[in-house]
C-alpha positions, 0 to 999 in steps of 0.5 A, spaced: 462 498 506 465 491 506 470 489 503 473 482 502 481 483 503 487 477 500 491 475 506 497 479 502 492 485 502 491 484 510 498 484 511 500 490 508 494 494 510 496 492 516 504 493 516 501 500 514 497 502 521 502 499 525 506 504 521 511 501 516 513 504 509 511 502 503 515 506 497 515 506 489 522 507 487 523 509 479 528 505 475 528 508 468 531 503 465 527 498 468 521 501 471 519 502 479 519 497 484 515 497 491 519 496 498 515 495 505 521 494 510 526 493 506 523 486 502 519 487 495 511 487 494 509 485 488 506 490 483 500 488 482 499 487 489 501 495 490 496 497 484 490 492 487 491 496 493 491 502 489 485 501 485 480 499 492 482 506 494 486 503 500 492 506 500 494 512 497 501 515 494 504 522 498 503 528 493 509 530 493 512 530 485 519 530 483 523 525 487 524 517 485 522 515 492 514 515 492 512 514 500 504 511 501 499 512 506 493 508 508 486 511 506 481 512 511 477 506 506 483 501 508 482 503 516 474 502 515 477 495 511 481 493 517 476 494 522 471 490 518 476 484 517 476 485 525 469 485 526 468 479 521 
């Protein structure tokens, strides 16, 4: 399936593969933010990512730290942006 990536989603796909941390931290007072090696993401770069199934939260609950992976959609995604 090709899949037409942003630069901003290319980098954070691939910040991911190489194997940085992506993580939602949960504010009551204001909401959550996104921090990828200690900088902040956008949240609807974050949630774009999330709706193109290309990356995923860790299913563990309970905690206000929320780590996030890679699919295998955003692999396939990366190696179509290599071969293109």
């Amino acid at each position: 399936m090709s899949r037409v990536l942003t630069q901003a989603e290319a980098r954070v796909l691939r910040a991911l593969r190489d194997g940085a941390e992506l993580t939602r931290h949960t504010r009551v007072e204001r909401g959550p933010y996104y921090l990828m090696q200690g900088r902040r993401l956008s949240m609807p770069l974050v949630k774009q990512l999330e709706e193109k199934r290309l990356i995923a939260p860790d299913q563990s609950r309970g905690s206000t730290t929320t780590s996030y992976t890679l699919t295998p959609a955003g692999h396939e995604a990366l190696e179509d942006l290599q071969e293109g």
